[in-house]
LOTOR-512643 format. One record per residue (C-alpha): x negated, y, z negated; residue in three letters. Coordinates in steps of 0.1 Angstrom, whole numbers, padded with zeros to 4 digits, always signed. Each point is the difference from the previous one (the first is absolute). Example, Ala and Ser with C-alpha at 12.3 -4.5 7.8 and 13.67 -1.06 7.14 Angstrom:
<atoms>
-0123-0045-0078ALA
-0014+0034+0007SER
</atoms>
This chain:
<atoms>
+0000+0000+0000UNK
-0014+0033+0013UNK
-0011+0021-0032UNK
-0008+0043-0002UNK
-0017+0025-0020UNK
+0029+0018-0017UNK
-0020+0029+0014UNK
+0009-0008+0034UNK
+0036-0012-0012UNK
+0009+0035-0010UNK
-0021+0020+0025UNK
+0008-0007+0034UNK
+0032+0020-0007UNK
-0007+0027-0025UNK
+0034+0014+0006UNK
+0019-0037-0014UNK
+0000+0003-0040UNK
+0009-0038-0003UNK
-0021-0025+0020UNK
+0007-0029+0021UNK
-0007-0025-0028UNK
+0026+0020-0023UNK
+0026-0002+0021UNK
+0000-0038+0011UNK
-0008-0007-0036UNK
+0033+0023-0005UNK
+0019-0021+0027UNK
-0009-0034-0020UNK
+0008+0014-0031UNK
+0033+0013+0018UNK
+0012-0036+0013UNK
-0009-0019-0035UNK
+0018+0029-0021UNK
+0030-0006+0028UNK
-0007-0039-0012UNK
+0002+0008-0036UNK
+0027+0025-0003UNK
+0023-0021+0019UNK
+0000-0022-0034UNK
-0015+0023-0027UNK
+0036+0019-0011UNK
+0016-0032+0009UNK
-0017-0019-0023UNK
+0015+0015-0037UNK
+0032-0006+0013UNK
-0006-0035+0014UNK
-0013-0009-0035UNK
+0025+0015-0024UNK
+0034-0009+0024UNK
-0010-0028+0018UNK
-0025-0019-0023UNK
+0016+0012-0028UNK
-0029+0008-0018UNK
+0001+0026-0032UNK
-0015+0041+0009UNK
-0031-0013-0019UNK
-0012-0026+0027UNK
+0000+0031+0023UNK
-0028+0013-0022UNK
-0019-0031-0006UNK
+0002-0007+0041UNK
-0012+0037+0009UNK
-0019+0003-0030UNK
-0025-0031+0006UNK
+0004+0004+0036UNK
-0017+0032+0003UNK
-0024-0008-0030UNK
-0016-0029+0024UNK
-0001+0026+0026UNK
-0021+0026-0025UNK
-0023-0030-0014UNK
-0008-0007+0037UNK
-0008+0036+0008UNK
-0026+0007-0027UNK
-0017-0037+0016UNK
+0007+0000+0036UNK
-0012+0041-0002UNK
-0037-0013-0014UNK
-0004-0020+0029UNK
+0010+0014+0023UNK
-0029+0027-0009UNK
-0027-0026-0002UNK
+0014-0018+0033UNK
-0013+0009+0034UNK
+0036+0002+0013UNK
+0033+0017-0016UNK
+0019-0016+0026UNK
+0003-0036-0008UNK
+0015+0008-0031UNK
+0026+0020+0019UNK
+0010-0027+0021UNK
+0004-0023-0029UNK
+0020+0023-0023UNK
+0026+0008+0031UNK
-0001-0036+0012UNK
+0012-0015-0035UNK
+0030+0031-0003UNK
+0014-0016+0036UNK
-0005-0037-0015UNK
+0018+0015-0031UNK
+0033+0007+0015UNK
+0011-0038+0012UNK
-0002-0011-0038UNK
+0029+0022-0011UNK
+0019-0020+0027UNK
-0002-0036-0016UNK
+0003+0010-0038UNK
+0033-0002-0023UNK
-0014+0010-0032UNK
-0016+0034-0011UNK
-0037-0020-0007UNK
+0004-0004+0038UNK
+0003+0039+0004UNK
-0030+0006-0026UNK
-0026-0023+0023UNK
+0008+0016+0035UNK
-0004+0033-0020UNK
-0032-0011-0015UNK
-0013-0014+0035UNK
+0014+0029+0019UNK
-0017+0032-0028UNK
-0033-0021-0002UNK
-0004+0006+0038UNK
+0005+0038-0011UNK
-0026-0007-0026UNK
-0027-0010+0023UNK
+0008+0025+0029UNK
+0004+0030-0017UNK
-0028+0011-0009UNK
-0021-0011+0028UNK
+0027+0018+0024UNK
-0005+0033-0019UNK
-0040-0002+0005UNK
+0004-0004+0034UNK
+0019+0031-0001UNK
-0021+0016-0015UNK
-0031-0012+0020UNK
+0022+0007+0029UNK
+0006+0042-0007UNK
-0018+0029-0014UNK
-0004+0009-0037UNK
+0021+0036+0003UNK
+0032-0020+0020UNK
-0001-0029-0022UNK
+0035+0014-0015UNK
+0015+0004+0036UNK
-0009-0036+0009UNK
+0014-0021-0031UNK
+0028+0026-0002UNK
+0011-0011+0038UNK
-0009-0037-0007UNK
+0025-0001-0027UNK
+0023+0019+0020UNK
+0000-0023+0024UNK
-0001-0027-0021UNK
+0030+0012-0019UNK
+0022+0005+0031UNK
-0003-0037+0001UNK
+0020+0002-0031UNK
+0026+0021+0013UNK
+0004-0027+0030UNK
+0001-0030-0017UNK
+0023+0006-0026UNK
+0028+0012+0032UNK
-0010-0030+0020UNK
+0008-0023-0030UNK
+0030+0020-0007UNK
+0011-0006+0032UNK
-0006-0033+0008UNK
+0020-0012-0034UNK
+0026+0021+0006UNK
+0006-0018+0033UNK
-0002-0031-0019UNK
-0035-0013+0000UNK
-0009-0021-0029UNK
-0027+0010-0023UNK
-0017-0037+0009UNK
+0000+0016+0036UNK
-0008+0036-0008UNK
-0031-0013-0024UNK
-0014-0020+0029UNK
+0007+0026+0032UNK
-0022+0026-0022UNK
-0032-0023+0008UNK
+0005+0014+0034UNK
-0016+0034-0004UNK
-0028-0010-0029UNK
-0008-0024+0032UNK
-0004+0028+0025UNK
-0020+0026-0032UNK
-0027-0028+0001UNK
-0002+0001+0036UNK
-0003+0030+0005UNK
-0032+0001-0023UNK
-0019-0011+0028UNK
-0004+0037+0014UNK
-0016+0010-0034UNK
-0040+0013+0006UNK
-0015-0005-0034UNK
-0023+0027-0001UNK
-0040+0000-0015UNK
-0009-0004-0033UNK
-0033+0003-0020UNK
-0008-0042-0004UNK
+0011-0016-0031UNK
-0027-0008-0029UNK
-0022-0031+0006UNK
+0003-0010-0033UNK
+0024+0013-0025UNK
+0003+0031-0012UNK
+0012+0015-0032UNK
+0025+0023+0008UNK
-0010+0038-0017UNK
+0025+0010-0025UNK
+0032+0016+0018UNK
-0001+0041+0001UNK
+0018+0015-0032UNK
+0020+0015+0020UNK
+0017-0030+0017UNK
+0002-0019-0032UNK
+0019+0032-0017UNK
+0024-0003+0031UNK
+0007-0039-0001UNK
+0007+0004-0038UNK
+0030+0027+0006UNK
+0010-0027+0027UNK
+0001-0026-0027UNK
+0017+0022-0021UNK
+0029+0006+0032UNK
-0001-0033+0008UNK
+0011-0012-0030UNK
+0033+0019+0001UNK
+0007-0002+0037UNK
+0018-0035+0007UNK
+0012-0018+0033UNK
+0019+0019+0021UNK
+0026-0031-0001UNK
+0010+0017-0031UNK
+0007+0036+0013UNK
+0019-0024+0024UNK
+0019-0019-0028UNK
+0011+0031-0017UNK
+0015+0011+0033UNK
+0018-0029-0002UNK
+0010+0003-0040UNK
+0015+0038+0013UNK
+0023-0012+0025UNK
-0017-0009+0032UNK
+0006-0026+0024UNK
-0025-0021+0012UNK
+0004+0012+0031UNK
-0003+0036-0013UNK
-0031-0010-0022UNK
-0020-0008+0032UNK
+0009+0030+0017UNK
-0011+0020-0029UNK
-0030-0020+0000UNK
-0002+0009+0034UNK
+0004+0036-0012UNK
-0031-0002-0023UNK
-0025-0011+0030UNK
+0013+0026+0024UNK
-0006+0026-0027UNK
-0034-0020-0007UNK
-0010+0000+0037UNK
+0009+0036+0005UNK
-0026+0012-0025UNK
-0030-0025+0000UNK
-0017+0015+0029UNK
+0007+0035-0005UNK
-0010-0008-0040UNK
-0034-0010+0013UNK
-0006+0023+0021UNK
+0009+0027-0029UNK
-0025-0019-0019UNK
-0028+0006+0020UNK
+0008+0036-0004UNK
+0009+0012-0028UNK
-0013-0030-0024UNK
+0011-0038-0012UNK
+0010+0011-0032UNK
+0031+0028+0008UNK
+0013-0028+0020UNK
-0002-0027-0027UNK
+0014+0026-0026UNK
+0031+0008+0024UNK
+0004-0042+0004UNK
-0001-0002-0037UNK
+0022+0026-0010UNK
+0022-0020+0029UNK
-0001-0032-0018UNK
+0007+0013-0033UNK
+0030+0020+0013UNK
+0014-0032+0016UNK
-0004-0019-0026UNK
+0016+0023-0028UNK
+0027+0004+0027UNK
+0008-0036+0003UNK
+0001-0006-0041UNK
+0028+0026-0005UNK
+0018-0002+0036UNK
+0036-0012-0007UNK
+0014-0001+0035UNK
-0010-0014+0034UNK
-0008+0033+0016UNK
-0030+0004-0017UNK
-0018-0031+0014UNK
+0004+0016+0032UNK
-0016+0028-0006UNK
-0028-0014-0027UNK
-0013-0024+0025UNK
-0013+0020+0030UNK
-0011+0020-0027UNK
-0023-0026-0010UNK
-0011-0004+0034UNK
-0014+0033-0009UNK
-0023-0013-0024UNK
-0007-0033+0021UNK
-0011+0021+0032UNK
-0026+0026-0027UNK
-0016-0036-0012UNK
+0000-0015+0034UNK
-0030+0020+0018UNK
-0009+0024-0029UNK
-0008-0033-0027UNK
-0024-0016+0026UNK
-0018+0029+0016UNK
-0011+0008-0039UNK
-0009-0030-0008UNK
-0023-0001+0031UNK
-0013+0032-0008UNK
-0008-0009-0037UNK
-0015-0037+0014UNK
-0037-0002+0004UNK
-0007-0008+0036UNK
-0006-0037-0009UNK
+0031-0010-0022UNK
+0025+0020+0019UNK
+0019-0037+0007UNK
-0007-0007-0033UNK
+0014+0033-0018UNK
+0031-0003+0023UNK
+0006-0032-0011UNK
-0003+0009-0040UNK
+0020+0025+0012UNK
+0029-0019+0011UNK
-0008-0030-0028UNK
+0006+0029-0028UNK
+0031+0009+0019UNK
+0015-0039+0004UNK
-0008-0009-0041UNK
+0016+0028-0009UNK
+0029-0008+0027UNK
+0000-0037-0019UNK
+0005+0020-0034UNK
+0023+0024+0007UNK
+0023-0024+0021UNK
-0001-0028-0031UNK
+0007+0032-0025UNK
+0026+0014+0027UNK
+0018-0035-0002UNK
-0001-0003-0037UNK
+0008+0035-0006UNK
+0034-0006+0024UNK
+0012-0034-0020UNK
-0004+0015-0036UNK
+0011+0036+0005UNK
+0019+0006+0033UNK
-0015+0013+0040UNK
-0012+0036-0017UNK
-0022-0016-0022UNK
-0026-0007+0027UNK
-0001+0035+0015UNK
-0004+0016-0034UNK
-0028-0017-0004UNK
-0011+0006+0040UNK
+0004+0037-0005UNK
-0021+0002-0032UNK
-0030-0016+0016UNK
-0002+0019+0027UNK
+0007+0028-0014UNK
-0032-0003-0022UNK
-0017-0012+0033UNK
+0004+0032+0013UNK
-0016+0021-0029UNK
-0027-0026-0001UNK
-0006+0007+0039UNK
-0010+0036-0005UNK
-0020-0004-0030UNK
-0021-0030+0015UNK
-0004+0016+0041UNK
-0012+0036+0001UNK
+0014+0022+0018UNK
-0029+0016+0018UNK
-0011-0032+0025UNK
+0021-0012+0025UNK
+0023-0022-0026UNK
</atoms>
């Protein structure tokens, strides 16, 4: 496979602030996302009213699913670094989501669900961090906000497709056994279409191994206020299931769903791009102060009409972390961990996620559906005053 400098990636069209690699890598990550949104808001409902299983097997599920992803990260992103080649662990990671999806076809019991949801987020484990070095190999330092903030963009509008095809197709009268096995089509075609990735240049890895230095203060003062966010900030299948506890319809839970990733879509790549001019850090406050918002909204909302307007909402705070989170974490890596620091990135994220899903559940069978978004607001609340004591405000944060 034909690989390029990330020099010559970027500079035979000066005028093109996203390169060729970013947007096929943006296409893949479009046609998987189509995959998994398809199933993703499917999936609470499938559990609770078809399986029958209780609210707080929705949190164990999502909880442990997107743990295994996070463990996987904080590996798969140190090896990645000391490999020769980021892309063979992106061709793994998106080859095991398409294998995923089948498994949800032959299963009757919610352990069923939990194993193509482990098999399906440790492909996201082991891709994610390599496909965000190669981004990063793949553009210049002062548009790194621009290109993650249009990767998730287009990543996200996967999300807004899948969730209307699904819709669709079970409203005609598909099965969910037939839904769960037509979304392999499109993770099928994302790992094709990796084939017209470049990988671009990188300094060797070590001969021998290398003790990593110590990560720059900096960084580790950022990953702890993620920790502290993380913690608070469960599966979206909850935002999803208190829909549902105010009055929506399936039906009208996917579409706001749907609603959400628009709103998220709309203001990933914009996001970035603001990033990479005004500084990470006003973005990340104005998705913080998003999220806690939201999640203060959702404790004391009392009718349906406030899910619709609390969700896109939160896309706001989705589409600020999308490009924003990466490109500082890139610019706080040293050149060679930046795999590695975006994998601790996303492995402080998917603990807490693991947390604050298993508190969210237990929170929701003792003392009612507010109970969890109390708790989600408070954390990222304190989140955001920890983000402006630990980043100053005179680098471009």
């Amino acid at each position: 496979m034909p690989r390029v400098t990330a020099a010559e990636n970027e500079v035979d069209q000066p005028s093109v602030r996203v390169s060729r690699n970013v947007r096929v890598l943006g296409g893949v990550s479009f046609l998987t996302d189509t995959s998994s949104e398809m199933l993703y808001p499917v999936i609470p409902l499938y559990l609770t009213e078809v399986l029958l299983a209780p609210v707080g097997v929705v949190g164990i599920v999502e909880g442990i699913a997107e743990a295994t992803a996070s463990v996987m990260k904080g590996v798969s992103g140190r090896l990645a670094d000391r490999a020769p080649r980021r892309l063979p662990f992106v061709y793994v990671g998106y080859g095991l989501a398409a294998l995923a999806k089948p498994l949800l076809a032959v299963t009757a019991s919610w352990h069923g669900v939990l194993a193509a949801r482990l098999i399906d987020r440790t492909g996201k484990g082991i891709r994610g961090p390599a496909r965000d070095g190669l981004i990063s190999d793949s553009t210049a330092a002062d548009q790194r906000g621009a290109a993650y903030g249009w990767h998730k963009g287009t990543d996200t509008l996967g999300a807004v497709a899948g969730p209307l095809i699904g819709l669709g197709l079970l409203t005609l009268g598909m099965s969910y056994t037939s839904l769960f096995l037509l979304a392999t089509a499109p993770a099928a075609l994302g790992v094709l279409l990796l084939s017209a990735v470049r990988e671009p240049q990188r300094d060797p890895p070590p001969v021998t191994p290398r003790v990593h230095s110590a990560a720059p203060r900096d960084l580790r003062r950022f990953l702890v206020v993620m920790a502290i966010f993380a913690v608070g900030n469960s599966s979206n299948a909850f935002l999803l299931l208190r829909a549902r506890d105010l009055g929506w319809s399936p039906t009208g839970v996917i579409l706001l769903y749907v609603g959400f990733n628009v709103a998220y879509a709309l203001i990933a790549s914009p996001a970035g791009k603001l990033s990479d001019r005004i500084g990470r850090r006003r973005v990340l406050l104005t998705g913080l102060v998003a999220s806690t918002l939201v999640y203060a909204g959702f404790a004391i909302a009392d009718s349906y009409f406030w899910a619709a307007i609390l969700l896109p909402l939160y896309g706001a705070y989705a589409g600020a972390f999308g490009g924003a989170g990466r490109a500082l974490v890139a610019d706080l890596a040293p050149h060679d961990g930046l795999a590695g620091a975006m994998g601790n990135y996303q492995l402080v994220s998917g603990l807490g996620a693991l947390a604050a899903s298993l508190v969210a559940g237990a929170l929701w069978a003792a003392y009612g559906p507010a109970a969890p978004f109390v708790y989600g607001a408070a954390t990222s609340a304190i989140a955001t005053v920890g983000l402006v004591a630990a980043i100053p405000s005179t680098r471009n944060a």
